[in-house]
N, C-alpha and C positions, 0 to 999 in steps of 0.2 A: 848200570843199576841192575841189581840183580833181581830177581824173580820170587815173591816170597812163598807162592805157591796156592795162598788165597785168594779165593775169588772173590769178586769186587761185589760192594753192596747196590743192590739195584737202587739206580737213580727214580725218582718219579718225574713229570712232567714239570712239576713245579718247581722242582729243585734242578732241574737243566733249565728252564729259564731265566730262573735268579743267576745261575753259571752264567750264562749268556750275556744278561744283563737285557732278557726281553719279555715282554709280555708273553706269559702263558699259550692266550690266544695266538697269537705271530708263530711261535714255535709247533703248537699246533699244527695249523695250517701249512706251517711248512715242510710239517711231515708230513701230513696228508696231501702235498704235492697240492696246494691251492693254487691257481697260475695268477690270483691277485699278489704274491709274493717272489718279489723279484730274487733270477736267478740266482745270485749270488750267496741271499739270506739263505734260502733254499740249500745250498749246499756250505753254507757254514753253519747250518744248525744239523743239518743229517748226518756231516764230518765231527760235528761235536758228541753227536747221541751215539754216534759209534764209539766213537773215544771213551764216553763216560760210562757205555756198558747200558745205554738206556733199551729197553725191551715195549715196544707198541702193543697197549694191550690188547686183545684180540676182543673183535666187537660182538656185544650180547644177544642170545637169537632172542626175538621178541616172542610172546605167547602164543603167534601162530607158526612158529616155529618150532618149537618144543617138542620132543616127540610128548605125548597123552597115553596114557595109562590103558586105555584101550583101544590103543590102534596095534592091532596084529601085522606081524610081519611073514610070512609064511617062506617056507624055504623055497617052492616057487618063484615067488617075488624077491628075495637073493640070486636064486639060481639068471632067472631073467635080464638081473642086473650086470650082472658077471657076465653075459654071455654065452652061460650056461644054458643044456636044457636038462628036464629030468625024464 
């Protein structure tokens, strides 16, 4: 088969479960390496989301997470981080 050069439309969660033929939740958890989901499912759901081009969405920083509006970062406190000094 040949190659048509398009890349494939990202799957959601929901729509690689219906592929599956499994509950949303199950597919989940089996990406998230839940150990209540035995090996096997585990690796035919992670073997699937490859296949189908599925992308795990990266998880939301909560509010105290967030960098705030006034929190100064000074070049110091870069320089520090880095291993730098000035």
């Amino acid at each position: 088969m040949k190659k048509t050069g398009r890349p494939r439309k990202k799957i959601t969660l929901t729509e690689l479960a219906a592929y599956l033929r499994l509950s949303p939740a199950t597919v989940s958890r089996a990406l998230n390496g839940d150990t209540d989901i035995k090996p096997e499912i585990r690796t035919y759901v992670t073997a699937a989301a490859a296949y189908k081009g599925y992308i795990k969405k990266s998880p939301k920083l909560s509010v105290s997470q967030k960098p705030q509006a006034n929190d100064q970062v000074t070049m110091r406190d870069l320089a520090s981080k880095l291993g730098m000094s000035i």
